[in-house]
C-alpha positions as CSV (number, residue, x, y, z in Angstrom):
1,X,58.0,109.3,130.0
2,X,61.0,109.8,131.9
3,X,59.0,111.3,135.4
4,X,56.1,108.4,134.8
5,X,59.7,105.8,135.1
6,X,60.9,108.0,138.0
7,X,57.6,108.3,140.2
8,X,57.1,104.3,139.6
9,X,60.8,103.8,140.9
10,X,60.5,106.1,144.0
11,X,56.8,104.4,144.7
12,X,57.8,100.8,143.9
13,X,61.1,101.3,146.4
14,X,58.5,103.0,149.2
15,X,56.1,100.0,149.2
16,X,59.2,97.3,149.1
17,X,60.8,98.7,152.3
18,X,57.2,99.3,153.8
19,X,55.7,95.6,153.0
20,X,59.3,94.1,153.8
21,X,58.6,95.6,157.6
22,X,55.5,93.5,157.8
23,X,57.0,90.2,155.9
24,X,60.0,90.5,158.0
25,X,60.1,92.8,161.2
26,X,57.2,91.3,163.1
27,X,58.7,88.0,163.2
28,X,62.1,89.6,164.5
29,X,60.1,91.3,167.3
30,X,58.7,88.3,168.3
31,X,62.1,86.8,168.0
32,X,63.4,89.6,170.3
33,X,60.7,89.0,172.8
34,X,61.0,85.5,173.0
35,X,65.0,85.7,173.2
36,X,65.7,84.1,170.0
37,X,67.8,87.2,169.3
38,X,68.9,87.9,165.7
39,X,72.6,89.0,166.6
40,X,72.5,92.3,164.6
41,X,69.0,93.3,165.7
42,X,69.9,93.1,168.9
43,X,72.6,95.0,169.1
44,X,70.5,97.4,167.2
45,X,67.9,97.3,169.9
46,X,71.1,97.9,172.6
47,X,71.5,101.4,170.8
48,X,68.7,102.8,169.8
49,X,66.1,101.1,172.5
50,X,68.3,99.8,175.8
51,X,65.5,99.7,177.5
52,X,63.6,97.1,175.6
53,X,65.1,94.3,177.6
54,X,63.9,95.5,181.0
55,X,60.2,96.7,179.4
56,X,59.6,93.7,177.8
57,X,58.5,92.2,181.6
58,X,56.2,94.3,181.9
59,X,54.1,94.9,178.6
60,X,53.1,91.9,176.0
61,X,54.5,91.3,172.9
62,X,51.5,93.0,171.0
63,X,53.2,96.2,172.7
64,X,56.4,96.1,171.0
65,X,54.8,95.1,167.5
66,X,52.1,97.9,167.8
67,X,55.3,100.2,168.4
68,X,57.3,99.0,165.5
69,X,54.6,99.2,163.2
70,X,54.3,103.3,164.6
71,X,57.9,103.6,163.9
72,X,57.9,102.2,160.9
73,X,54.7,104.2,159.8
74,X,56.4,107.3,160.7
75,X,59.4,106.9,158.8
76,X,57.6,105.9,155.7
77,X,55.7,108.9,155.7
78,X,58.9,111.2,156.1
79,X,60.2,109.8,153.7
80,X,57.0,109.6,151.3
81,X,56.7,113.5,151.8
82,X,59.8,114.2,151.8
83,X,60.5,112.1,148.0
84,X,57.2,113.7,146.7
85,X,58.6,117.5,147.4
86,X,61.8,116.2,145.8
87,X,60.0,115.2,142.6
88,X,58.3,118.5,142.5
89,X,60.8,120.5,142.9
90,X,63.1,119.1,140.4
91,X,60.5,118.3,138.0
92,X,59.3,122.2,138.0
93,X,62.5,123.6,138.3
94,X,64.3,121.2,135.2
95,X,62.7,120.4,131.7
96,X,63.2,116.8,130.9
């Protein structure tokens, strides 16, 4: 009972962050793009992407939301790999 709780927690938590990305993250792109900058995510995007600022005159917005969502993508699936060799390792290695 305990693992069917667990996997439901680790799954629930995956699809939250994932389906928060495309409530929320699109529109802050566009906000980026558009210079209505979020103050935080653009000093995020002065760290991680400096760049952003000069490529954003030369590509469209569907650019930068096409990247995002690759990003995004990406880490989910780390992280979805990464959770399930967790759970299968602890749940062969320790009797519940």
């Amino acid at each position: 009972m305990l693992k069917k709780i667990l996997i439901t927690i680790f799954f629930s938590l995956f699809l939250c962050v994932f389906g928060a990305y495309f409530l929320y993250g699109r529109y802050w792109i566009e906000q980026l793009y558009q210079n209505k900058q979020v103050l935080f995510l653009s000093s995020m995007m002065d760290i991680f992407y400096p760049r952003f600022w000069t490529e954003k005159h030369r590509f469209e917005l569907e650019f930068f939301v096409n990247k995002g969502n690759q990003v995004v993508l990406r880490i989910f699936l780390v992280l979805f790999v990464g959770s399930i060799g967790t759970m299968a390792y602890y749940f062969n290695t320790f009797q519940f």
